[in-house]
N, C-alpha and C positions, 0 to 999 in steps of 0.2 A: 477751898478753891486754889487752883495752882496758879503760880505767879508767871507771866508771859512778859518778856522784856519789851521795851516800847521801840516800835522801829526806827528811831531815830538813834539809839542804842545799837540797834545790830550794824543801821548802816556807817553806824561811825566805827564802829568794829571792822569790820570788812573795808572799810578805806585806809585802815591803817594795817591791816596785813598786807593788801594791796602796797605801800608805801614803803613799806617793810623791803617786798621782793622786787622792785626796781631797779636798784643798785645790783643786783645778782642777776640781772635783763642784760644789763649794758655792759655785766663781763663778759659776752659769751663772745666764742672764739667766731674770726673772720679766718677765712682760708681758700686757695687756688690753688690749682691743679696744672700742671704743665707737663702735656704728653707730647712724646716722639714718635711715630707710627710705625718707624723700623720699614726697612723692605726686605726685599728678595735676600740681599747679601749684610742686611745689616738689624741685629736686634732692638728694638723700640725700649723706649723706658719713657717710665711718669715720675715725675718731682712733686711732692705736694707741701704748700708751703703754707701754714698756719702765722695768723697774728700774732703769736707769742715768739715767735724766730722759730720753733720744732718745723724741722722737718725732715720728711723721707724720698729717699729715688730709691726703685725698683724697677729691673728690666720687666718686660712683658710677659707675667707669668710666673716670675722668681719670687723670693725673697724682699722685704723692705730694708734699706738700709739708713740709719736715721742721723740727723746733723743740723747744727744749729747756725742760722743767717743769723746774723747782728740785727739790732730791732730797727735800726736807721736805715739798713738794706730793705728790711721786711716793710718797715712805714714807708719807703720811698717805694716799689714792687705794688703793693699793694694800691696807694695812689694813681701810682702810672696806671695800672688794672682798669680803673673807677674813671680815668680821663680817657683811657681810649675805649671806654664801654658808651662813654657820653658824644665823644668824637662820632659813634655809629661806624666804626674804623673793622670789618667785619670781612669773612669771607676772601675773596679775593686769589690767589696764587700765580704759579707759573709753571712752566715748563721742567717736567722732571723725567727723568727714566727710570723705564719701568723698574728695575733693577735693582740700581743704586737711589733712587728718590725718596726721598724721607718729608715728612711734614711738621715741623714743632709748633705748637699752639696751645694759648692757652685758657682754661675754661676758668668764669667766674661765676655766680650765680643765673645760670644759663646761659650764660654769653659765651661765647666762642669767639679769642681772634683771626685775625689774616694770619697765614701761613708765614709764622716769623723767621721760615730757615727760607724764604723767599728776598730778593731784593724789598726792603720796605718801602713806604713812601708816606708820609704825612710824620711829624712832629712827633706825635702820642704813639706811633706804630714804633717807632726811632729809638724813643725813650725805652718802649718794652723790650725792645729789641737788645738793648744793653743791658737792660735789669736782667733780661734771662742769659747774659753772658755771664755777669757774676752768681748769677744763682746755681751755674751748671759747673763752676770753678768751684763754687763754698760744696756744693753735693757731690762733688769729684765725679763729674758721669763718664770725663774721659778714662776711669777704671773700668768702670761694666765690661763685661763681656760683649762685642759689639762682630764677631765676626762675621764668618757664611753661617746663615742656617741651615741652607739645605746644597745635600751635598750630592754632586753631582754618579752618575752609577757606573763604574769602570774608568773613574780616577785614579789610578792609581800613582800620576806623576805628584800632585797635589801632597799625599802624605809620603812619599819618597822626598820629598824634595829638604835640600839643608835649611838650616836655620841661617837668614840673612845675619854677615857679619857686622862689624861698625868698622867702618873705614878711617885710618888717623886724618 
C-alpha cells in the first residue's frame, strides 16, 4: 500500500513556502507616471519614475531616455503621490490656449492629479507641484525636443529666417 502524507504535513509545508515568498512580495517595485500632453506648438513627454530612483522621459512617441532621482527625491515624490491621492485633490484645471496649452499631471495607481502646470491650490497639490520641478530638472526635459509640430504650408519666412544671435 502507498504511503499518503498526513495533512497536517502538507499544510505545514505549504505555509512555509508561502513564508518563504513574502519577503520577495514586499520588494516589488512602486512606480508613477508623469505626462505632458504637448499641444499644437509644443511636443508632450512622460517621466516615469520607479521606487528604486530609475527612471525615464520620452517625448510622445520617441525614444526613452533613462536617469536616476536620489532615493530621498523618489521617497519624498512618491509620498507627496500617496497624500494628494488621499487629499481626493483630483481633476480640476484652468484656462489654456488652444495652441500653446499644455497639461502636466500625474498618474498613480489609477489616480489622476489636478493639472499641475495650472495655478495649484491646497498643501498636497503644492508639494507635488515642486516634487515635479525637481523631477523635470534630474530627467533634463528642458532638452527634448519641444518645438512646432506642425508646420504651417507656404512658410517660407519661418525656415529663411536667421539664427537669433546673443546680445553682450
Amino acid at each position: 500500500m502507498r504511503h499518503i502524507p498526513k495533512l497536517p504535513a502538507i499544510i505545514a509545508a505549504v505555509a512555509t513556502l508561502a513564508l518563504l515568498a513574502v519577503p520577495a512580495l514586499g520588494a516589488a517595485r512602486d512606480g508613477a507616471k508623469i505626462v505632458n500632453s504637448g499641444s499644437t506648438n509644443a511636443v508632450g513627454w512622460n517621466i516615469k519614475i520607479w521606487s528604486d530612483g530609475a527612471g525615464s522621459v520620452a517625448t510622445i512617441g520617441g525614444p526613452p531616455r533613462v536617469f536616476t532621482l536620489s532615493s530621498s527625491a523618489t521617497r519624498r515624490f512618491l509620498v507627496d503621490v500617496k497624500a494628494a491621492r488621499m487629499a481626493a485633490l483630483s481633476g480640476g484645471g484652468c484656462m489654456k490656449s488652444a495652441s500653446f496649452g499644455t497639461r502636466t499631471f500625474v498618474r498613480w495607481h489609477r489616480w489622476q492629479s489636478a493639472d499641475l502646470s495650472c495655478p495649484v491650490t491646497g498643501p498636497a497639490n503644492r508639494t507635488l507641484a515642486s516634487d515635479l520641478d525637481a523631477i523635470e530638472n534630474a530627467a533634463d526635459v528642458a532638452s527634448l525636443q519641444t518645438g512646432r509640430l506642425i508646420r504651417i504650408p507656404n512658410e517660407p519666412r519661418r525656415a529663411e529666417a536667421p539664427a537669433p544671435t546673443a546680445t553682450p
